[in-house]
C-alpha positions, 0 to 999 in steps of 0.5 A: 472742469470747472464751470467757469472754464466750461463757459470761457471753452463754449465761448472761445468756441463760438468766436472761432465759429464766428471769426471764421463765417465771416473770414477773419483768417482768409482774410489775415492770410492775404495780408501775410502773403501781400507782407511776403511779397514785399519783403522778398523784393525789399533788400534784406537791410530793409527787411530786416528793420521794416519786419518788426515794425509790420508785427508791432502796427499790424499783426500784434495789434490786429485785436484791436481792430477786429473785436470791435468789429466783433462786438459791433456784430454781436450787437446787431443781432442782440447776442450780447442779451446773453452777457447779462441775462445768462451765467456768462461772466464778463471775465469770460466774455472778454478773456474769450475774445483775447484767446480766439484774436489772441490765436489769429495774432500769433499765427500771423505774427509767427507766420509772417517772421518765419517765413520771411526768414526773420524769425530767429526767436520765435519762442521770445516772439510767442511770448511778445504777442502773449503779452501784446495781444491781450492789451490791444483787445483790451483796447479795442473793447474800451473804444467799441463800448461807445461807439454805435457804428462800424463806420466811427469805430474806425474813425474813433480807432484811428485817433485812438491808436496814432499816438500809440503808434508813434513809438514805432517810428524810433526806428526811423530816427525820429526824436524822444526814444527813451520816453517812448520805451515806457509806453505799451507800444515803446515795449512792444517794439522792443520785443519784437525787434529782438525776438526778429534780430539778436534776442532781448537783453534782462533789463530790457526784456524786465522794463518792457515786461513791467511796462505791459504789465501795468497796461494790463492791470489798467486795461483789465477792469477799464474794459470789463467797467465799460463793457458792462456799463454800456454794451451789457447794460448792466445797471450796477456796474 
């Protein structure tokens, strides 16, 4: 095994550990069983619309919220002194927060459409939040960099995240569909809505795919800029 994948396992390893102590899972659990109970008295029309939108505000984006609170955490007690002082890449601390919160989104995502009966895809609904998930970590790092207190991550997360929410009220009836599909989160409801109903056409399936992949390569180097400039501290990023 190579060193750089030793050092990605020791840290997945050890966000686990700490997304467990302070009961991240516990925590989603609840919250699925709380969706259950709601779509079991919903009627299934409305079940069936109000699914995918649960997954694409919620469980495929939980990332986002979560890694701040995890990098604020880690900021607290001077662990991240380790980023810069030890062989830790940033690569690596980044692509083991997107592995370790990218396992709770699929469990819950997954979940969640199975057992409310909706889940009739659930290979397409694994590869969704695979191509979902990571973007929102992303996200959330990008926002935590500059922000000092759990109290104006929230408040910065909030601003941040309406506007690309509002793709998920297309469903609701709400003008400018075709534009919202070229957004990440226009895609991501396109996934999701066929992976929980009659599946996702090629071109469809192609657009939302090139429209994450592109989030992706923005995302990536704008997470690691940040995070190095100023979380790490690294002088010459």
């Amino acid at each position: 095994m190579s060193p750089a994948i030793r050092a990605l396992a020791w840290q997945v390893r050890g966000d686990l550990t700490l997304q467990w102590r302070h009961g991240f899972a516990a925590a989603y659990a609840v919250v699925i069983a709380t969706y259950l109970a709601l779509f079991s008295v919903a009627p299934p029309p409305a079940a069936k619309v109000l699914l995918p939108l649960v997954l694409g505000a919620d469980t495929t984006v939980l990332g986002f919220f979560f890694v701040g609170g995890l990098v604020l955490l880690e900021r607290a007690d001077h662990s991240l002194k380790a980023v810069s002082v030890t062989p830790l890449s940033t690569a690596a601390y980044l692509g083991s927060k997107v592995v370790s919160l990218g396992a709770l989104s699929l469990a819950a995502s997954l979940g969640l459409a199975l057992l409310s009966g909706h889940g009739h895809h659930p290979v397409q609904l694994l590869l969704a939040v695979a191509l979902i998930c990571p973007l929102f970590v992303l996200l959330g790092v990008i926002v935590v960099s500059r922000t000092p207190t759990v109290n104006r991550y929230m408040v910065y997360a909030g601003v941040f995240t309406g506007p690309l929410m509002l793709p998920l009220a297309e469903p609701l009836g709400l003008p400018g569909a075709a534009l919202w599909d070229w957004t990440p989160a226009g895609a991501a409801l396109d996934l999701l809505v066929g992976a929980t109903t009659d599946g996702i056409d090629a071109p469809t399936a192609l657009r939302a795919g090139f429209v994450l992949a592109v989030g992706h390569a923005i995302a990536w180097p704008w997470a690691a800029r940040w995070f190095d400039r100023h979380v790490a501290g690294r002088a010459d990023a």
